[in-house]
N, CA, C and O atoms as a GROMACS GRO file, in nm:
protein
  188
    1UNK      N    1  -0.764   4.936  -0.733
    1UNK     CA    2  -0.898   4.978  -0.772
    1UNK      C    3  -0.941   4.909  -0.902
    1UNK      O    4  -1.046   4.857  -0.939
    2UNK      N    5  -0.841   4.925  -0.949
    2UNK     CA    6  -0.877   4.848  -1.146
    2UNK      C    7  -0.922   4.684  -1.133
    2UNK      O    8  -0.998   4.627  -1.211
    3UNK      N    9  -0.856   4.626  -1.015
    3UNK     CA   10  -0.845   4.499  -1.012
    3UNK      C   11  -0.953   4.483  -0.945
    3UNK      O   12  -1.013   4.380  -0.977
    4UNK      N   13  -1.014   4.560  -0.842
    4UNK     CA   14  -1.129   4.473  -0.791
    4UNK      C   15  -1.271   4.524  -0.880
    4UNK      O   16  -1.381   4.470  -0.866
    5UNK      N   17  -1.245   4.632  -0.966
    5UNK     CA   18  -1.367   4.656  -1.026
    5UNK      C   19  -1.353   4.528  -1.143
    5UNK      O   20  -1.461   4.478  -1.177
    6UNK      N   21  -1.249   4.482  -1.195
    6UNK     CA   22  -1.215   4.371  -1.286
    6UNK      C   23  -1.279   4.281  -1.238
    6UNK      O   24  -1.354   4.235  -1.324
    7UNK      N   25  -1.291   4.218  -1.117
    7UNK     CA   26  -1.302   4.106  -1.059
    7UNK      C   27  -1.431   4.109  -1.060
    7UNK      O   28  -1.487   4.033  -1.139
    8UNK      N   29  -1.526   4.210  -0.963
    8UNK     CA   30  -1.670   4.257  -0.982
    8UNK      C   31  -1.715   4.218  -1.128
    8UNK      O   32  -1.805   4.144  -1.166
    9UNK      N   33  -1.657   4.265  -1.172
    9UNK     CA   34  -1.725   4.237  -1.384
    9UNK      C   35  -1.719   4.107  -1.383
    9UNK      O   36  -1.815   4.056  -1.441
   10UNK      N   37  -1.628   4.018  -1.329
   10UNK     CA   38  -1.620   3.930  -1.355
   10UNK      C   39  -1.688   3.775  -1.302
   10UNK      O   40  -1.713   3.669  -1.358
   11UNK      N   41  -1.700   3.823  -1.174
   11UNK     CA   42  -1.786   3.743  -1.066
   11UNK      C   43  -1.936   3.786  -1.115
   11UNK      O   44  -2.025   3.702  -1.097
   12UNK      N   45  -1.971   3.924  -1.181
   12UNK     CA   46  -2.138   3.958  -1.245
   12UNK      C   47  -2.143   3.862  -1.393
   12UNK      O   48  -2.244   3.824  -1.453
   13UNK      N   49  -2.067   3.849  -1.411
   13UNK     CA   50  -2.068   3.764  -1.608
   13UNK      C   51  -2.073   3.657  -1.546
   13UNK      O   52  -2.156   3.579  -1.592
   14UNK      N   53  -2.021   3.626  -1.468
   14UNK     CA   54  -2.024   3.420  -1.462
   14UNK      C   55  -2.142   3.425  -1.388
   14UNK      O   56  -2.240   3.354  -1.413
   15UNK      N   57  -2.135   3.512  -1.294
   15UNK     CA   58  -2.298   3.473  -1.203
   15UNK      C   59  -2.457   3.495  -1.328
   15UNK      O   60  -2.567   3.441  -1.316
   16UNK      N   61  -2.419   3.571  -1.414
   16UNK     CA   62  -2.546   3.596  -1.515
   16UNK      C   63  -2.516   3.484  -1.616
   16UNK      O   64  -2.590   3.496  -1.714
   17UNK      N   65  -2.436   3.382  -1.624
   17UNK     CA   66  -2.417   3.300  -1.688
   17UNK      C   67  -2.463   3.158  -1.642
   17UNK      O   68  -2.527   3.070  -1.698
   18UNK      N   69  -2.418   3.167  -1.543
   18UNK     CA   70  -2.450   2.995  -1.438
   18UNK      C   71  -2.581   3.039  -1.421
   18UNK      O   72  -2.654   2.946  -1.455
   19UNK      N   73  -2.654   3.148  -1.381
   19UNK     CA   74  -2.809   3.122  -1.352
   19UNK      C   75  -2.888   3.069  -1.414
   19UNK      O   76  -2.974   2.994  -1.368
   20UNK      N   77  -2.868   3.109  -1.564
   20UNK     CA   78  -2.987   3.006  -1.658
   20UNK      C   79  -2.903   2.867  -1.662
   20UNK      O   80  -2.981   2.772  -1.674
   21UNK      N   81  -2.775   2.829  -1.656
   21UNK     CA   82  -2.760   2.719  -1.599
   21UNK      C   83  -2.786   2.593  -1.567
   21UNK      O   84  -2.794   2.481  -1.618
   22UNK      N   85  -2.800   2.676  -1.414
   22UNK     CA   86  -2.801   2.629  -1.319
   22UNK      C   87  -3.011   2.560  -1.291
   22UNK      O   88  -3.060   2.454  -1.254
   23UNK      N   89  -3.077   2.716  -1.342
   23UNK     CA   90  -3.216   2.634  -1.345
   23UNK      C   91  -3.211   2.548  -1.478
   23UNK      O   92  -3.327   2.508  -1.487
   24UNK      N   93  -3.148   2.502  -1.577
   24UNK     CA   94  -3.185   2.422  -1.684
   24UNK      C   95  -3.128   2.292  -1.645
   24UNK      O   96  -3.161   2.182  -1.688
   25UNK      N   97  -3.042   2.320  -1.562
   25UNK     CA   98  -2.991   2.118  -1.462
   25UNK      C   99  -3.107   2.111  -1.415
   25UNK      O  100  -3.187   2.044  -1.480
   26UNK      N  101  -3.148   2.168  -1.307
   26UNK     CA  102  -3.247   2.194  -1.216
   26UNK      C  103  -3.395   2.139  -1.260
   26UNK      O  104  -3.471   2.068  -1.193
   27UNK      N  105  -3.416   2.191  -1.394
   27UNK     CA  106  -3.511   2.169  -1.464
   27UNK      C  107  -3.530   1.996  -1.504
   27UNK      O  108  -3.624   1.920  -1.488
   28UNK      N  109  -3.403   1.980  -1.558
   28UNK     CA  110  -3.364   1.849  -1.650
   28UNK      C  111  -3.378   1.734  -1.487
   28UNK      O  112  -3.440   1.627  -1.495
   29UNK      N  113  -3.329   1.767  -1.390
   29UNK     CA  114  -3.331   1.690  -1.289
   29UNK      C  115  -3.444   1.651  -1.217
   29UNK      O  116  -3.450   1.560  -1.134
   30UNK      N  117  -3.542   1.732  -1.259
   30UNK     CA  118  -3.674   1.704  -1.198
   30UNK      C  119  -3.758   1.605  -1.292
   30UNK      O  120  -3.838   1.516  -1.265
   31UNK      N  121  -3.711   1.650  -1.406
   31UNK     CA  122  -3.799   1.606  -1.479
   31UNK      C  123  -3.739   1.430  -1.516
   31UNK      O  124  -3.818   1.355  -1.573
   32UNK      N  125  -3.630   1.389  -1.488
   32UNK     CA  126  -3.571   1.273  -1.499
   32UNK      C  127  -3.594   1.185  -1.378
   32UNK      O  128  -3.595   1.062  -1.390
   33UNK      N  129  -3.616   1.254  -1.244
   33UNK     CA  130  -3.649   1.197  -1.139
   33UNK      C  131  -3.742   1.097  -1.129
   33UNK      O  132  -3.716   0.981  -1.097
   34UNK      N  133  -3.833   1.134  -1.150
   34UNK     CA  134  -3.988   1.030  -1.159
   34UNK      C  135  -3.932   0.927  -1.277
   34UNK      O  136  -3.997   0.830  -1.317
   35UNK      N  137  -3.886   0.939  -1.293
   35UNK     CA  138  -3.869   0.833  -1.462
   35UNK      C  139  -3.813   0.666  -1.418
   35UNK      O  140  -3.828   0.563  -1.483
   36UNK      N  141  -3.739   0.690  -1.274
   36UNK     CA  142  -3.662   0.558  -1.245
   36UNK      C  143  -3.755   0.477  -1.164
   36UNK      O  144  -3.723   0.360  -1.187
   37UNK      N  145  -3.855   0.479  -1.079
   37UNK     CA  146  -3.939   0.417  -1.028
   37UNK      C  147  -4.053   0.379  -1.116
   37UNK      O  148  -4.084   0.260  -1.123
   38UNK      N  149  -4.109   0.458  -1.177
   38UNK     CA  150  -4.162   0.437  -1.340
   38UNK      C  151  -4.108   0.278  -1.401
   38UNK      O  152  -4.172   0.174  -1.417
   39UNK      N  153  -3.991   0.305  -1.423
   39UNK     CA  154  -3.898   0.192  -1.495
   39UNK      C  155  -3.919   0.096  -1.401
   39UNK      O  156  -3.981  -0.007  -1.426
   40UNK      N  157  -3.872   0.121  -1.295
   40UNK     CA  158  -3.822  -0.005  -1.219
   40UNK      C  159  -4.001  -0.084  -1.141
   40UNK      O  160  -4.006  -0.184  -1.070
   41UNK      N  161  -4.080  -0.027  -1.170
   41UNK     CA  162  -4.226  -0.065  -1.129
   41UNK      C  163  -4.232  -0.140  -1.253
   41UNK      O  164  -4.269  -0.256  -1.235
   42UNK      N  165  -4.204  -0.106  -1.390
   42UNK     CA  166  -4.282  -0.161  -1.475
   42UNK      C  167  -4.220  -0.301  -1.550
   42UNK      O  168  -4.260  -0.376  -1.639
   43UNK      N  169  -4.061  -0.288  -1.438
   43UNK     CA  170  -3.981  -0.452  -1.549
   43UNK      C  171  -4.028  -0.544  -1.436
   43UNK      O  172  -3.960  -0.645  -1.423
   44UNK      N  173  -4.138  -0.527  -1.345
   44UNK     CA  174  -4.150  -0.611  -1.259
   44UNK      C  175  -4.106  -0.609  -1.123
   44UNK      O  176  -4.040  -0.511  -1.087
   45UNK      N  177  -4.132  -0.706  -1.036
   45UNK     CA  178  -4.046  -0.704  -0.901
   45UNK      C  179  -3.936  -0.732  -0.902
   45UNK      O  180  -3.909  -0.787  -1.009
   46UNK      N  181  -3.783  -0.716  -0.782
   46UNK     CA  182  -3.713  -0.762  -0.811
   46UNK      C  183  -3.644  -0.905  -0.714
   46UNK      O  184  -3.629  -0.903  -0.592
   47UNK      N  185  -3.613  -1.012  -0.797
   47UNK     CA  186  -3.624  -1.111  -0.659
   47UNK      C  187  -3.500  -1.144  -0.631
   47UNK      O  188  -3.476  -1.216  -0.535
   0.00000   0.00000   0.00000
């Protein structure tokens, strides 16, 4: 009983931990996306 209420606490702390996370990759990944066609449009074509 001790051990799976342990485990519960423990699987709730990491899961309330990785969520903000997980949207701040999420965030950072979107926003880096557009950036490489950007670049690669603006050094020219490539031959």
């Amino acid at each position: 009983m001790a051990l799976t209420d342990f485990v519960l606490a423990l699987s709730g702390l990491l899961g309330s931990l990785l969520l903000p996370f997980a949207g701040l990759y999420w965030m950072l990944r979107l926003k880096r996306r557009p950036v490489a066609p950007v670049a690669a449009a603006a050094s020219g074509p490539v031959k």
